[in-house]
N, C-alpha and C positions, 0 to 999 in steps of 0.2 A: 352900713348894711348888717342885718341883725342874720342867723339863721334860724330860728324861730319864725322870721315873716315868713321864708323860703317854705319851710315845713306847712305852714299853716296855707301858703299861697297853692304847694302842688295838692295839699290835700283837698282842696275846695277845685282840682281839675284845671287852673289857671296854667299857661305855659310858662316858665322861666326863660329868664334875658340868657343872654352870653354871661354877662357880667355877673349875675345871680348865680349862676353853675360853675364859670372860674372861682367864684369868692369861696363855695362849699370843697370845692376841689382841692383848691391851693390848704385850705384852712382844715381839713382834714388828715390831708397829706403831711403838715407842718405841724400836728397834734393841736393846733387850736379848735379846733372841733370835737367835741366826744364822739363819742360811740356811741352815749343813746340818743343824742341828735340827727347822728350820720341813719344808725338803725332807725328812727321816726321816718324820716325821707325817704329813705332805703323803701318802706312798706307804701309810701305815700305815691309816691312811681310807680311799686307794682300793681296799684289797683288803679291809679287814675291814667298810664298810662304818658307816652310822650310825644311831642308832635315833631317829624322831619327834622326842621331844624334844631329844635331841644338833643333830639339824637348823637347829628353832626357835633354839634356845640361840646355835647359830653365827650366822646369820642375824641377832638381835637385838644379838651382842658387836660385829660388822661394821656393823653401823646406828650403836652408842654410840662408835664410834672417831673420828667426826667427827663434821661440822655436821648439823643436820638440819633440815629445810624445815616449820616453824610455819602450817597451814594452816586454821586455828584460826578466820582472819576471815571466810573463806568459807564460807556458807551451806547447809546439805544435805550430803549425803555425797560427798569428792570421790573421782570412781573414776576410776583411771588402764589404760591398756592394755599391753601387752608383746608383743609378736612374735618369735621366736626367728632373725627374720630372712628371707630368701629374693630371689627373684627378681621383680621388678614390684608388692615388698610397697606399695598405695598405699593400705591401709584407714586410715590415721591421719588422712591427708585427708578422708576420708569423715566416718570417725566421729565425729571430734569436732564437726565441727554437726549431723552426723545426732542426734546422743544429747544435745546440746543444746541442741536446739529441743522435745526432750521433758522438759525439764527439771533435765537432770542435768549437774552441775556437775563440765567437764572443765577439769583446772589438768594443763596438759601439760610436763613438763622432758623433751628430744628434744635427741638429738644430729646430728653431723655423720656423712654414710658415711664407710667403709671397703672397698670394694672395687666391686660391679658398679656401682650407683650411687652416688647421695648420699642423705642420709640425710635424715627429715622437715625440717630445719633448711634444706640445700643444696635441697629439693625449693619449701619455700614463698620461698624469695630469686630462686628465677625470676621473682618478681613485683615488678615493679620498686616502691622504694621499703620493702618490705616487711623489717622490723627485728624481732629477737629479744630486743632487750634492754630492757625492761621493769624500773623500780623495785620494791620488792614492793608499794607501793598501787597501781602501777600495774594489777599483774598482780592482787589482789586486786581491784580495782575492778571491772575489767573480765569475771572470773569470774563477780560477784557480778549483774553487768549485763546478761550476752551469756552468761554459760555457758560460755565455751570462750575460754582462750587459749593460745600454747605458744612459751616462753622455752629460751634453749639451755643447756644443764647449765653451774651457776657453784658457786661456794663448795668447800670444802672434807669433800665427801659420802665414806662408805666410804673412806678412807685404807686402812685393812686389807684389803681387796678388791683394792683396786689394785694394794700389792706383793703380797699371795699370787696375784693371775691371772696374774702377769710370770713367778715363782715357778712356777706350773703347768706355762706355758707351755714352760719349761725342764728341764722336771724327769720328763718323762709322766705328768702327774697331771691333765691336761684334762680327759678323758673319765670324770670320776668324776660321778656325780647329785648326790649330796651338795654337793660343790664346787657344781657349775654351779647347781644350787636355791638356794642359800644366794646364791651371789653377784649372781643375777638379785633376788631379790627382798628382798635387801638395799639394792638401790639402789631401785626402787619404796617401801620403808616408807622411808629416809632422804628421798625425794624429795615426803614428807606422803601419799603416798598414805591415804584411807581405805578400800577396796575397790578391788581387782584384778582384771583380764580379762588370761586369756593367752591367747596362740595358740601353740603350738607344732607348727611343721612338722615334715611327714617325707617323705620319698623323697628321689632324687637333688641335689636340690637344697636339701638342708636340714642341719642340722648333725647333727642324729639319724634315720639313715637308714633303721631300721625301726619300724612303729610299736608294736613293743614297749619299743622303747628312750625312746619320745616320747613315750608312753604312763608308762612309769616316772618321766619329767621331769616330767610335767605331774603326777601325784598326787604327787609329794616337794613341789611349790612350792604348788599347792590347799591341802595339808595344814601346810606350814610359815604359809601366810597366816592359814589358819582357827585355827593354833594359836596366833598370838600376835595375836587379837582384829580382824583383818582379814579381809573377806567377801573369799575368791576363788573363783572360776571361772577352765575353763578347756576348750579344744577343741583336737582333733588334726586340722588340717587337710594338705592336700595341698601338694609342693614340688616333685614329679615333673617338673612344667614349670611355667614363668612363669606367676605368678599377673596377670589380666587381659592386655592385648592390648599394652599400654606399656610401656614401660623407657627410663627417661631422662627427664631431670625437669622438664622443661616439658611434656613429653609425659604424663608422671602427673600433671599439676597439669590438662591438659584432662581424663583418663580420668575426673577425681575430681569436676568438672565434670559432666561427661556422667552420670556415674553418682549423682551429686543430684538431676541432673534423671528419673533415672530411665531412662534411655539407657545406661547402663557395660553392661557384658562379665557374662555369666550367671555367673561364678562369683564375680570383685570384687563383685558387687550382692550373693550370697549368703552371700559370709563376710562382707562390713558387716552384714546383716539379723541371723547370727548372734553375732555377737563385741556387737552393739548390744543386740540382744535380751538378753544376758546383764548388759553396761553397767546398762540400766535395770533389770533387776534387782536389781542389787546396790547398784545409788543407791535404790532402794525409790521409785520412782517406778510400777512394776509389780508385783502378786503374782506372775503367772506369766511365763515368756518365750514362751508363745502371745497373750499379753494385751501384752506390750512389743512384739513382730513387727507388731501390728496398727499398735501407735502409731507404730514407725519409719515403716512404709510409708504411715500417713496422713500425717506432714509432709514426706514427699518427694511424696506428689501433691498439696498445697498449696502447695508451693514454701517452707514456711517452713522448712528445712533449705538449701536455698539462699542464700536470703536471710541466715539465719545466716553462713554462708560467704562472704557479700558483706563484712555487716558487720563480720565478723570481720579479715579483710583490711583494711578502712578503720581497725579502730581501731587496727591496730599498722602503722600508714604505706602499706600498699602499695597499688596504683590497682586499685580493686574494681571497675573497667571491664573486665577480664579476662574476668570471667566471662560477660559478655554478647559480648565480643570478642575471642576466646583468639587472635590475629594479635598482639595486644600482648605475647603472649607471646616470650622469644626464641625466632628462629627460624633454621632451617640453612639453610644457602645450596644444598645439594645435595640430592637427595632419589635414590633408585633403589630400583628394586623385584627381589629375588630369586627368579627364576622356579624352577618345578617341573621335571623334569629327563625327569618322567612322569608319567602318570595313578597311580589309586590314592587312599589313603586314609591321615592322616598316623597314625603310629602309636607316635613317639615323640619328647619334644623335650628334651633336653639341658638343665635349667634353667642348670645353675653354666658348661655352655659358652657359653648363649643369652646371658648376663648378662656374660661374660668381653667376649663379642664386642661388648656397648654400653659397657664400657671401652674397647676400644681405638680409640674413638669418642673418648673424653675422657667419657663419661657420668657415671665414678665415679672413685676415686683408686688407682692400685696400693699408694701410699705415702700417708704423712700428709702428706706436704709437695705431693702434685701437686693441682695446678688443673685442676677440675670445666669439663669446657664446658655451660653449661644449658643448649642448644638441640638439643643432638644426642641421640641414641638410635633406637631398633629399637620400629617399632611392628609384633607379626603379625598376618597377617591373615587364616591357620589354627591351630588348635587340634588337638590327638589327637582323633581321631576322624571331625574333616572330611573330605569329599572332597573333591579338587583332580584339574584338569587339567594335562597337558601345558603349560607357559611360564605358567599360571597364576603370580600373585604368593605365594606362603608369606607375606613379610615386606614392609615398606619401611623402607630405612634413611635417616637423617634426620641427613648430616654435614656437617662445615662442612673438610672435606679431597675432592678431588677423586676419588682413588684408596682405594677403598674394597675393593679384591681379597680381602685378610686376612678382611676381617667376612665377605663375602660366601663368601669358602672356606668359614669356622668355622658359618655358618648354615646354609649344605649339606650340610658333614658331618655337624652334630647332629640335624639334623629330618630323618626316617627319613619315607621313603615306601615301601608298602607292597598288595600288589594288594588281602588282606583287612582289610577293617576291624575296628580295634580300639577297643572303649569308651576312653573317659577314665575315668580314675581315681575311684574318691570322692574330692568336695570336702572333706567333713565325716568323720571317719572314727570320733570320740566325742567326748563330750561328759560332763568329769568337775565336779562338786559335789562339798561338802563330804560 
């Protein structure tokens, strides 16, 4: 098998075998393939495109290149989540005791951010004491006991993914579905997933900015999971503006608080109720996601979704006094509120600017090497669609630097005040099954 034919075959639109996509996988991964071989291909997919299978195929050759995560001792179906990112994304706090206090068994591997904030890993180490690193009996134990733990990405998963996404990034071959499907949910089945929930956002603030484009992401990855023996689901939700009222990660470690207890922001409450409702679906703990919706909302007014949350926190170190006392949280030394400039009605809010300006906070990292401050960020205190007054507060911002001019420019220019009122967006935009 030559890779030259491979090249020549996807360029002329032809489908590649199993064994044609293992041989470029294995043979790139193991340096027998170059770079401008790998980049020829690389471009030859993204315009000729991949069929179903080809998908699957790649998907599964990127799972067999490395380690993979044996989730064998824990009980019942494990179902993992995915998010394609966004601004004030704090569902993963939620969900995982929301959905496992109904039964279903969350084994979480979560990383560090990269850019407006930090990522579930940086968001749950605002609490003090609280540790990611977990044995594997540990982290099975504790699954098997409480339902829900979440350990930071370790071993040696998707090798192959790793230099083809560097590869992408250099070469313009990002923006292909195929790619992006394949290498999302390659790290999901490597990371033992047994059943998947995505989210995939869209508008301004999302990496796929119409939702026809999120829409085509979200059925290439449904369909890649369903084709190689994993239940997925998936939903196109909204990135137009900051998902709930937080951004900044002591500040989403309260939001995720409040919204257990059934107090969070109308639309954090409602994409957890949805992204869960699917959860328990696909753990088979529900027939239908009218019949799971019931059950999330019953142990959030019993408080045993809480409580979950409590004890989840105590078993992997950190002081589960938070949640009765979020002051223990870190906190900013400064606080200031960004008043309205006029009356009106807000009409549009800048997610990736909204999210930029609780970096320059220290909220997230511009780079891999900068240090997270966890007490600072941007909590609003309007949404699209609100009415506001004159010196009314829009936002408050929560820094531990005195001179806060920058953030306060960048949050007046983004968030549009306007005399007519404009709806907010759909939260929910679809909802794709097998």
């Amino acid at each position: 098998m030559r890779m030259i034919d491979i090249i020549e075959k996807k360029r002329d639109g032809s489908a590649l075998t199993k064994q044609e996509i293992e041989f470029f996988i294995e043979g790139y991964t193991n340096g027998s393939i170059p770079d401008y071989q790998m980049s020829s291909l690389l471009m030859a997919i993204f315009f000729q495109n991949m069929t179903d299978e080809e998908r699957a195929n790649l998907t599964m050759a990127m799972v067999n290149s490395g380690e993979t995560i044996d989730l064998s001792a824990i009980e019942g179906v494990k179902v993992d989540k995915h998010s394609t990112g966004g601004v004030g994304d704090t569902t993963t706090l939620v969900l995982g005791p929301l959905v496992a206090a109904c039964g279903v068994p969350v084994a979480k591997m979560s990383g560090r951010g990269l850019g407006h904030t930090g990522g579930t890993i940086d968001k749950l180490e605002a609490i003090e004491g609280f540790h990611v690193e977990l044995t594997s009996e540990q982290f099975v134990k504790q699954v098997n006991e409480l339902k829900v733990a979440v350990i930071g990405q370790s071993g040696n998963l998707t090798p192959a993914d790793k230099k083809l996404y560097a590869l992408r990034d250099v070469t313009g071959t990002v923006n292909s579905i195929p790619l992006i499907a394949s290498s999302i949910m390659s790290k999901k089945i490597a990371a033992g997933a047994g059943a998947i929930v995505l989210d995939v956002k869209t508008g301004d603030g999302a990496f796929m900015k119409t939702t026809e484009d999120a829409r085509a992401l979200a059925t290439a990855m449904v369909r890649i999971g369903n084709n190689v023996g994993r239940k997925t689901m998936a939903i196109i939700s909204d990135m137009s503006q900051p998902l709930g009222r937080a951004i900044g990660n002591s500040l989403e470690i309260v939001e995720a608080i409040d919204t257990l207890k059934g107090n969070g922001p109308d639309d954090l409450t409602e994409l957890c109720l949805t992204l869960g409702s699917q959860m328990v679906v696909v753990g088979e703990k529900a027939e239908t996601l009218e019949e799971a919706r019931e059950m999330l909302l019953a142990v959030i007014e019993d408080g045993s979704a809480l409580e979950i949350f409590k004890q989840f926190i105590k078993w992997q170190g950190g002081n589960e006094k938070i949640v009765d006392d979020v002051s223990l949280l870190p906190q900013a030394a400064f606080k200031f509120e960004v008043p309205a400039s006029e009356d009106g009605f807000i009409t549009f809010m800048e997610a990736d600017e909204i999210g930029t300006a609780a970096m320059l906070l220290g909220a997230g990292r511009a780079t891999k090497e900068s240090e997270i401050d966890l007490a600072v960020g941007i909590v609003l205190n309007k949404k699209v669609g609100d009415a506001v007054s004159k010196g009314e507060s829009l936002a408050t911002i929560y820094s531990n630097r005195e001179d806060v001019q920058d953030v306060m420019d960048k949050l007046t220019k983004f968030i549009d005040i306007e005399a007519a009122k404009k709806d907010a967006p759909p939260l929910i935009y679809e909802v794709i099954t097998a």
